[in-house]
C-alpha positions as CSV (number, residue, x, y, z in Angstrom):
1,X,0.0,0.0,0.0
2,X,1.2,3.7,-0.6
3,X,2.5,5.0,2.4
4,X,0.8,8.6,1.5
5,X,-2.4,7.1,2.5
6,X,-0.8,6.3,6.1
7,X,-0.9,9.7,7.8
8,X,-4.5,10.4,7.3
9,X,-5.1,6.6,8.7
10,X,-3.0,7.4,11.6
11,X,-4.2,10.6,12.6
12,X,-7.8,8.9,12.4
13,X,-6.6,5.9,15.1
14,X,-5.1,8.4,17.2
15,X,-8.1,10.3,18.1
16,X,-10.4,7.3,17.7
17,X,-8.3,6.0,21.1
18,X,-7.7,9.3,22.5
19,X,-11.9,9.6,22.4
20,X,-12.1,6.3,24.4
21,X,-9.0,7.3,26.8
22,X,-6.1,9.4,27.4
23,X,-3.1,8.1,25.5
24,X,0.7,8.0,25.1
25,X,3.3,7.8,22.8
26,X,4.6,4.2,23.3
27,X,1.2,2.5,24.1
28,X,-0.1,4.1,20.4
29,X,3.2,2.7,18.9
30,X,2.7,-0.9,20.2
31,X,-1.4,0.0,19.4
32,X,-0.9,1.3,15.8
33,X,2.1,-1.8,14.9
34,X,-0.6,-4.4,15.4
35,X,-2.4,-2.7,13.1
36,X,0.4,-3.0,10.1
37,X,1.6,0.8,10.8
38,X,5.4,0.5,11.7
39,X,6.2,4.1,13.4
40,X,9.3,5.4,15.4
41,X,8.6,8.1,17.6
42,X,10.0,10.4,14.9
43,X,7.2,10.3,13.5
44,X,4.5,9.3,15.9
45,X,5.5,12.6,18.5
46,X,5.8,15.1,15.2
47,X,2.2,14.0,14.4
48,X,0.9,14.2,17.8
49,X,2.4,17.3,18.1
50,X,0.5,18.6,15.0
51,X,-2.7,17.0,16.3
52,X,-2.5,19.1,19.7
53,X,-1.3,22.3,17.6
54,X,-4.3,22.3,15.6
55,X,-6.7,21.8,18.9
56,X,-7.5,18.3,17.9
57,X,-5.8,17.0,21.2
58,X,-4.8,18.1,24.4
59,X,-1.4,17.0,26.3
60,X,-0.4,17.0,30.2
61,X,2.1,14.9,32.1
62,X,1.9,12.1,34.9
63,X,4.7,10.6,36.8
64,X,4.5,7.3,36.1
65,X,6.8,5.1,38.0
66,X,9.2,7.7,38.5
67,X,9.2,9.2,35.0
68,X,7.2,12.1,33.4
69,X,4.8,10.3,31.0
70,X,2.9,13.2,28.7
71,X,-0.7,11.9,28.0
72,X,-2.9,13.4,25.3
73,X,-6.6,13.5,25.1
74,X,-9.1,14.5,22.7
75,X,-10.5,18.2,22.9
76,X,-13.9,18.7,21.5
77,X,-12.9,19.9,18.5
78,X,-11.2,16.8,17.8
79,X,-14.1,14.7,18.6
80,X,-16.4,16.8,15.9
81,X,-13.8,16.3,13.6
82,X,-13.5,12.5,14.3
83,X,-17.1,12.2,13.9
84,X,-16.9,14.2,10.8
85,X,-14.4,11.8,9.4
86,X,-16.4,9.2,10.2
87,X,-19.4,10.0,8.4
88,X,-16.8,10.6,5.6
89,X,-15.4,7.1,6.1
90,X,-19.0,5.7,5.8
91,X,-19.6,7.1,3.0
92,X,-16.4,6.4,1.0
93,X,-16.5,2.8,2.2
94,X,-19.8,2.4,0.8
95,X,-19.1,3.8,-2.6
96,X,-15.4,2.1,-2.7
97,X,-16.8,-1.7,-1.4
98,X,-19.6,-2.0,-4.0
């Protein structure tokens, strides 16, 4: 598959698990690989980054067993766009599946 498609993909899984619960950089690595995407934090953390410029997602930190783990969740503006997408998913599936 063209890897073009894969950032749009991405950024959809991201804030499909940052809607169910707050997230990290690792867990999303190990999340995202079993789903075929092989990502190195050099270019998961650029695109979460983007994601939390653009209001999509929202950051803070934890200390998690002694280290400063920075969580992201979605903002409300992310989740209206994730639903948008969605209905744009459905409707491309449909048409592309027939």
């Amino acid at each position: 598959m063209r890897r073009d498609f894969f950032p749009g993909f991405i950024k959809l899984h991201i804030l499909h698990h940052a809607s169910k619960e707050a997230v990290y950089g690792l867990w999303l690595i190990e999340e995202l690989a079993g789903h075929g995407y092989k990502l190195s934090p050099g270019t998961l953390y650029p695109m979460l980054h983007k994601l939390e410029q653009e209001c999509l997602l929202k950051s803070y930190s934890e200390n998690h067993q002694g280290k400063i783990r920075k969580y992201y969740k979605i903002t409300p503006k992310g989740h209206r766009s994730l639903e948008e997408a969605k209905v744009k998913l459905q409707i491309l599936f449909r048409e592309i599946m027939e």
